[in-house]
Each structure stands twice: as structure tokens, then as C-alpha cells.
Backbone as ProteinMPNN parsed JSONL, in Angstrom:
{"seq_chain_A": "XXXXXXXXXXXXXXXXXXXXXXXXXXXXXXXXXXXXXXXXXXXXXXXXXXXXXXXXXXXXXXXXXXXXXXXXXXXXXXXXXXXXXXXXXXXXXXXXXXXXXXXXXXX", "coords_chain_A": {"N_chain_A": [[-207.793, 109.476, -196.322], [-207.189, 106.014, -196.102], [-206.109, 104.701, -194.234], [-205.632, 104.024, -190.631], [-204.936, 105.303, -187.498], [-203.575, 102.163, -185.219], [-203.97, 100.68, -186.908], [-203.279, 97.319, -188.536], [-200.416, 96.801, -190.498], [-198.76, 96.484, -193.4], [-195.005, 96.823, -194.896], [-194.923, 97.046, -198.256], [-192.678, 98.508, -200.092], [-189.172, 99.404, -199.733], [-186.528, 99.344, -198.166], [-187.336, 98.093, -195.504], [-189.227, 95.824, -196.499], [-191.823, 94.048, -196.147], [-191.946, 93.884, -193.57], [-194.415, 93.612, -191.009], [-196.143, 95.843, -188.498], [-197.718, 97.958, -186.235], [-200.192, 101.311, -186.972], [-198.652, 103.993, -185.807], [-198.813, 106.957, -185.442], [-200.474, 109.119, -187.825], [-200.031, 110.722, -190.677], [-201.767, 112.932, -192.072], [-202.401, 115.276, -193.776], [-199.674, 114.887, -195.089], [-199.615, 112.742, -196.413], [-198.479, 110.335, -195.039], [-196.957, 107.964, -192.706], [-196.54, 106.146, -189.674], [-194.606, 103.63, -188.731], [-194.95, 101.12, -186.342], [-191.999, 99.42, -185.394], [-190.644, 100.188, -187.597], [-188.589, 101.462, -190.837], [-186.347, 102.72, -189.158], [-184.601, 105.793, -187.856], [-181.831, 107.724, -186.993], [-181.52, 109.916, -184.62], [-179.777, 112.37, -183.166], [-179.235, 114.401, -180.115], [-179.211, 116.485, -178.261], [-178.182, 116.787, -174.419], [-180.974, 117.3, -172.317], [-183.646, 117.55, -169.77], [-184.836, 115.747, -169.603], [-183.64, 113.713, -170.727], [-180.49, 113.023, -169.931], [-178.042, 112.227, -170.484], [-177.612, 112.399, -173.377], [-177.259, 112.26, -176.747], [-177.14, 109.81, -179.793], [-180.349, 108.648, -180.594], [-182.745, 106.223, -181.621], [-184.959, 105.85, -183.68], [-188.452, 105.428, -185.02], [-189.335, 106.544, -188.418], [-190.889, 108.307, -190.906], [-193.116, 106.886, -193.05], [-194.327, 106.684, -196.677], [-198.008, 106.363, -197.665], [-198.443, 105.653, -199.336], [-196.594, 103.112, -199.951], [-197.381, 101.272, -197.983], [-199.62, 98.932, -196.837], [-202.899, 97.634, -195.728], [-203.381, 94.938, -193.329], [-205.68, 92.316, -193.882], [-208.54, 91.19, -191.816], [-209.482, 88.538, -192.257], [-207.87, 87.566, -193.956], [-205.588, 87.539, -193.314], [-203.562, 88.24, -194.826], [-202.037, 91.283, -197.171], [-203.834, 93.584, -198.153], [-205.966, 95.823, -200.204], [-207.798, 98.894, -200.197], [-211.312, 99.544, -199.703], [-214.739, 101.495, -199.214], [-217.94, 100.826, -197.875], [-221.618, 100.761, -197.538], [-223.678, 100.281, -194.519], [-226.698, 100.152, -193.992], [-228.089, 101.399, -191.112], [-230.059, 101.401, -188.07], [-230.034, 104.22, -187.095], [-229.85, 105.504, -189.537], [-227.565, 106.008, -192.567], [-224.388, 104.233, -192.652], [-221.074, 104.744, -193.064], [-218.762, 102.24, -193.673], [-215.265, 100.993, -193.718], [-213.763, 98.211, -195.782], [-212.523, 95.273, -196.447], [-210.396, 94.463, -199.575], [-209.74, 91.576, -200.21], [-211.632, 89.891, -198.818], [-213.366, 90.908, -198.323], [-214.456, 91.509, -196.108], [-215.519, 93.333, -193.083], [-213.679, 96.013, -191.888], [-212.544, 96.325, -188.823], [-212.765, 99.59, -186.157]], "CA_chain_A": [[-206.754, 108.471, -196.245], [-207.741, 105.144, -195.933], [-204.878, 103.904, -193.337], [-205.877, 104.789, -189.664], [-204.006, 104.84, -186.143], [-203.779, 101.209, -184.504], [-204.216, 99.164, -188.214], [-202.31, 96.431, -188.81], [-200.168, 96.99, -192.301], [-197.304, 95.753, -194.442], [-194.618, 97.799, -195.242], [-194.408, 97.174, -199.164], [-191.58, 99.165, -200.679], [-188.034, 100.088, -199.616], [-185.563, 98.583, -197.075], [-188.115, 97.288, -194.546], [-190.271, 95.247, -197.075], [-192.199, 92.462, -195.983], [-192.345, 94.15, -192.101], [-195.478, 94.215, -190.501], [-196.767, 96.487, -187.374], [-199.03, 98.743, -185.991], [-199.895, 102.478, -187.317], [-198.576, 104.707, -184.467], [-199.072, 108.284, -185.607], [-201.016, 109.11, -189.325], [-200.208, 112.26, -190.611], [-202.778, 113.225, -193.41], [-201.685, 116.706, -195.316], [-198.06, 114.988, -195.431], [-199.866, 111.541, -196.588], [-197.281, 109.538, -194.367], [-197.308, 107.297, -191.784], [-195.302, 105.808, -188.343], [-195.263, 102.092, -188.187], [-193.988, 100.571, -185.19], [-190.633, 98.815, -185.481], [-190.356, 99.828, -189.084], [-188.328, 102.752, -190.87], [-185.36, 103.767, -187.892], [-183.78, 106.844, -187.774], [-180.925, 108.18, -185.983], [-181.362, 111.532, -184.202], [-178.847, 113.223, -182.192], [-180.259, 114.888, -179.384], [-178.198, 117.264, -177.043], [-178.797, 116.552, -173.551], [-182.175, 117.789, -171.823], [-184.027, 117.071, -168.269], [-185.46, 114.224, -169.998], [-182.233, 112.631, -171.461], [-179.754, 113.608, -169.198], [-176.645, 112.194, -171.302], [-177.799, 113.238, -174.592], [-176.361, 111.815, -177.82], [-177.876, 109.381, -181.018], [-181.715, 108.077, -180.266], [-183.561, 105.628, -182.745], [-186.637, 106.082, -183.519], [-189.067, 105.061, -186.34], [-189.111, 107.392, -189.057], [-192.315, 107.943, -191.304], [-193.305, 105.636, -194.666], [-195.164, 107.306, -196.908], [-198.554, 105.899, -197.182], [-198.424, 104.449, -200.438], [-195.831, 101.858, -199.403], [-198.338, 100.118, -196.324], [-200.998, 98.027, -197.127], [-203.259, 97.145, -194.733], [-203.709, 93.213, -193.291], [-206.876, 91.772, -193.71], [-208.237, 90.544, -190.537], [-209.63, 87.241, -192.039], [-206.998, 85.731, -194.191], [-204.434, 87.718, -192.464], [-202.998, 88.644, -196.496], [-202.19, 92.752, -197.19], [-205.269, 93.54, -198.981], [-206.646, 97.017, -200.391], [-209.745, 98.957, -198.621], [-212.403, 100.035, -199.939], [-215.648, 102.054, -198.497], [-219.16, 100.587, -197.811], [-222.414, 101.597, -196.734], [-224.02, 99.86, -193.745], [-227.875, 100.349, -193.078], [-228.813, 101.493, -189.431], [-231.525, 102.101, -187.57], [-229.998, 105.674, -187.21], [-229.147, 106.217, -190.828], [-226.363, 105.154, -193.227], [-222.917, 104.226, -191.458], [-219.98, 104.45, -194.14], [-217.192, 101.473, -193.183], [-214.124, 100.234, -194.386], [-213.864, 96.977, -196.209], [-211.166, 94.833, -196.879], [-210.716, 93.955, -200.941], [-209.637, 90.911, -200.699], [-212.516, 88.769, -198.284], [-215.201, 91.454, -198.272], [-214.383, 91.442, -194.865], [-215.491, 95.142, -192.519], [-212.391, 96.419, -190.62], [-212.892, 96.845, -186.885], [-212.532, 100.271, -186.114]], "C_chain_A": [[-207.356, 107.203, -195.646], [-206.852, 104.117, -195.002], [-205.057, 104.402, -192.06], [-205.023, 104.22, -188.193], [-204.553, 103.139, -185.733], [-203.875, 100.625, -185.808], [-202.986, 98.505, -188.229], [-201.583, 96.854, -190.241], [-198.605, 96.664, -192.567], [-196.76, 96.703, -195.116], [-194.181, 96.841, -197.054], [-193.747, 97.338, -200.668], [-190.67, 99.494, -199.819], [-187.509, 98.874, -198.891], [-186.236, 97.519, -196.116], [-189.53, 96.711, -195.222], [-190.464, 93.858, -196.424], [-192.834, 92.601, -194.505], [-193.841, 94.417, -191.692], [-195.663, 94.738, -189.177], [-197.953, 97.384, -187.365], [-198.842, 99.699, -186.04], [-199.563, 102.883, -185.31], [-199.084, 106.023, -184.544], [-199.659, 108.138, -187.405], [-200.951, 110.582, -189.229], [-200.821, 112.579, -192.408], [-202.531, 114.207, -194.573], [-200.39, 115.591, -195.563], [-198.511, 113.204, -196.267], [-198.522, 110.396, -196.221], [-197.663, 108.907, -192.721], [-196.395, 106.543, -190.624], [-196.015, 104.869, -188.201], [-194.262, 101.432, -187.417], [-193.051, 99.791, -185.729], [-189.839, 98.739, -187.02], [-189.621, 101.112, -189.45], [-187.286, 103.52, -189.62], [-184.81, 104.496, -188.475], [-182.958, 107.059, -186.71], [-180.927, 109.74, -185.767], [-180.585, 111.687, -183.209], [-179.683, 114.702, -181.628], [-179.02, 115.513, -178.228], [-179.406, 117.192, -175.527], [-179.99, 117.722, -172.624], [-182.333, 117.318, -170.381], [-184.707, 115.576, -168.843], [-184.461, 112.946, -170.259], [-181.158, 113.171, -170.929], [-178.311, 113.689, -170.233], [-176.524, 112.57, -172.648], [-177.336, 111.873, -175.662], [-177.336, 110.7, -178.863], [-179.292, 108.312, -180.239], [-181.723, 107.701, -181.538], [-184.412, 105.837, -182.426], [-187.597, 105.884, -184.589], [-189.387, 106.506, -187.098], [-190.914, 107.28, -190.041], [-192.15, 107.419, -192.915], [-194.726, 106.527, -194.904], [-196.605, 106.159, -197.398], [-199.303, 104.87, -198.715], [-197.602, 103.033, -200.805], [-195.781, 101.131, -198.227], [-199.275, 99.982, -197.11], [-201.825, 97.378, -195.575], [-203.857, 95.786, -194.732], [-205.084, 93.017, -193.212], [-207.416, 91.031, -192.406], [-208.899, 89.029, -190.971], [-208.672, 86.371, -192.666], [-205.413, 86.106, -193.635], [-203.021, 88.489, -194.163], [-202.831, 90.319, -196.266], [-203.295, 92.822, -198.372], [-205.314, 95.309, -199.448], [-207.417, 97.473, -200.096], [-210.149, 100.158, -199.457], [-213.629, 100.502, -198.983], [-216.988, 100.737, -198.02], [-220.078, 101.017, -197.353], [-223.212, 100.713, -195.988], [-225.497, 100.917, -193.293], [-228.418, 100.484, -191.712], [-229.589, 101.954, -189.132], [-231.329, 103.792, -187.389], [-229.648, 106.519, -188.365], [-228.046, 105.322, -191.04], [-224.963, 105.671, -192.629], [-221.767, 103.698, -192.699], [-218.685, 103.685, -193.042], [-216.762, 101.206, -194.476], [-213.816, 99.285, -194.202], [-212.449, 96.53, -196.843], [-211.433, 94.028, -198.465], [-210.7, 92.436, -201.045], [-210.881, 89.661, -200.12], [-213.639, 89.717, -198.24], [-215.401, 91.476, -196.779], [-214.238, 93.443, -193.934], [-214.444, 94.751, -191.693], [-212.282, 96.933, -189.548], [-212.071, 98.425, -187.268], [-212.029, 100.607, -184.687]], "O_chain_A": [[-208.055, 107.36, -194.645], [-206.946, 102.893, -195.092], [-204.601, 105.545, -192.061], [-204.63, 103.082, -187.935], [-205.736, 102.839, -185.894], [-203.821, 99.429, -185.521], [-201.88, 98.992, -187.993], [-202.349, 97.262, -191.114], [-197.604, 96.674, -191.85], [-197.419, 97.448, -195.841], [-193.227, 96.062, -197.055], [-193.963, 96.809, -201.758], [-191.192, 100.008, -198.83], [-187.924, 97.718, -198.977], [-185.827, 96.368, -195.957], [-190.648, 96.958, -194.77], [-189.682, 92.928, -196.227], [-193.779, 91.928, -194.095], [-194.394, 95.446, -192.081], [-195.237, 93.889, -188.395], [-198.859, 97.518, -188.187], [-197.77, 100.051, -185.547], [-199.94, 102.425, -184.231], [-199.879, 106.313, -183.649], [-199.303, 107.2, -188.117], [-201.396, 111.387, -188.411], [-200.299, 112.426, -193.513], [-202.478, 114.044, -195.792], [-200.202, 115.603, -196.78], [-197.547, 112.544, -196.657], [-197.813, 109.813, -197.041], [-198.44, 109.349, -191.874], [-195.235, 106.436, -191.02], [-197.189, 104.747, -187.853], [-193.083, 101.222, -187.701], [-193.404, 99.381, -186.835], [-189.022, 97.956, -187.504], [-189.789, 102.025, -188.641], [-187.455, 104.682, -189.249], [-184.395, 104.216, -189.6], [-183.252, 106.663, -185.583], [-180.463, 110.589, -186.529], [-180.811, 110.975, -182.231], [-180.334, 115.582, -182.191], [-178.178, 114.885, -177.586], [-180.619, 117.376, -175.426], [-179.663, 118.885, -172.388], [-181.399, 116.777, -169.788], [-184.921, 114.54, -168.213], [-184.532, 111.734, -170.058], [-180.741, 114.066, -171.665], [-177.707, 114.686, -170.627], [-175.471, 113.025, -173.093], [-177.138, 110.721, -175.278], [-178.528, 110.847, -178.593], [-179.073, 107.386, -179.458], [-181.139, 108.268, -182.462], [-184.856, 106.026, -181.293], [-187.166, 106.679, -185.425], [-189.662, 107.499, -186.425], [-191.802, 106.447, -189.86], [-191.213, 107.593, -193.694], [-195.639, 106.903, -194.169], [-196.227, 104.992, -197.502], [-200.126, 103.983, -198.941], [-197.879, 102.173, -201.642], [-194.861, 100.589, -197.614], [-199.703, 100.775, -197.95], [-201.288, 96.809, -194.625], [-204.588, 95.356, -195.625], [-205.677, 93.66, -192.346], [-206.636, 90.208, -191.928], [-208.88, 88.219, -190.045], [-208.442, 85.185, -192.428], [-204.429, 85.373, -193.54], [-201.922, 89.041, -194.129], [-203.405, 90.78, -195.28], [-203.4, 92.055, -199.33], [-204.51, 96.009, -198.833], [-208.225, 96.734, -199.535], [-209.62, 101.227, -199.764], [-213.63, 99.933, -197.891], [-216.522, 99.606, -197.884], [-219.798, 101.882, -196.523], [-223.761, 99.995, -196.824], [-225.51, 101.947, -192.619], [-229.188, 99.635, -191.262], [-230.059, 102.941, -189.699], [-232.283, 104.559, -187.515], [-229.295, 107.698, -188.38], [-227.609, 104.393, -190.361], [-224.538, 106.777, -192.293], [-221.66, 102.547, -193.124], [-218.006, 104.165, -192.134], [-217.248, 101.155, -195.606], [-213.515, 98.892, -193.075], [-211.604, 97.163, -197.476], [-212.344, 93.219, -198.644], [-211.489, 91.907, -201.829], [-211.08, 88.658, -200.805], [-214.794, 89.306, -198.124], [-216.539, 91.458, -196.311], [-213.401, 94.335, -194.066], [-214.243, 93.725, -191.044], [-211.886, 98.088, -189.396], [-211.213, 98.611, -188.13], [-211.594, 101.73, -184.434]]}, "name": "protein", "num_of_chains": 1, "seq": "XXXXXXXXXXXXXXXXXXXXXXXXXXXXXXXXXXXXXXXXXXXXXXXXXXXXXXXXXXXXXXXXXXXXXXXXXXXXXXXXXXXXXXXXXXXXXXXXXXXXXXXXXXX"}
């Protein structure tokens, strides 16, 4: 999966198109993803030691991972990502490149 915790990315498809934040959780078998302030849900939650009073929590819900794109960090655009291979003195170092500036993506 080419979408990893902490990336910047653009949600779009669905309701919250156009939103951008940051991955929070990446879940890989389920190819889906938790992007901050994007995707709420309402769960009802009977009260615990944690939540004393109980009752409906929001909470971001997961987007599957074909409707985020991730931002480019130079023109700031949602771009597509591709691999590369980077020569090092300890051997070859596979990064991820952004399609649209050719630009490597901090890791």
C-alpha cells in the first residue's frame, strides 16, 4: 500500500471530497484508511471508567484507500506515488516518489 501513517492526503470521493488531513491509523488487509477530521461516525457507547456518562461519541470513520490521494510536498497538488531506487553506499534504498514533480516523499 502506497499510503503510510502521518502522510498528508486528499480525500477524493464521497461526502468529504476536497478534505485534506493527516493518515492516523492504515489498515492494510482491509485496504482502508483513518484521516484526521475526515469521515465521522456516531458510536454509542454505554458508560465505562473512562466515559463515565456514556452515550453518542464522534469519531472518524475509515476511507477506503482508493478515495485519498496523497499531497505532493512541492506543489502542494494530490499527486500519485510511485517507487524509486536510490543508490547508497550500503546498497539500493527503494523510496517513494511523488508523480506529479518527481519529487521523494519524506518518510
Amino acid at each position: 500500500m502506497k499510503i503510510r501513517k502521518n502522510d498528508l492526503v486528499q480525500v477524493t470521493a464521497g461526502n468529504d471530497r476536497g478534505k485534506r488531513g493527516k493518515v492516523l491509523k492504515v489498515f492494510p488487509d482491509k485496504l482502508r484508511v483513518v484521516v484526521e477530521g475526515v469521515n465521522f461516525i456516531m458510536r454509542h457507547t454505554k458508560p465505562n471508567q473512562a466515559n463515565q456518562q456514556g452515550g453518542i461519541v464522534k469519531r472518524e470513520g475509515t476511507i477506503h484507500v482508493s478515495n485519498v490521494m496523497l499531497i505532493d510536498p512541492k506543489s502542494g497538488k494530490p499527486t500519485r506515488v510511485g517507487h524509486s531506487v536510490l543508490k547508497t553506499a550500503d546498497g539500493n534504498k527503494r523510496v517513494r516518489v511523488a508523480r506529479v514533480s518527481n519529487e521523494m516523499i519524506p518518510e
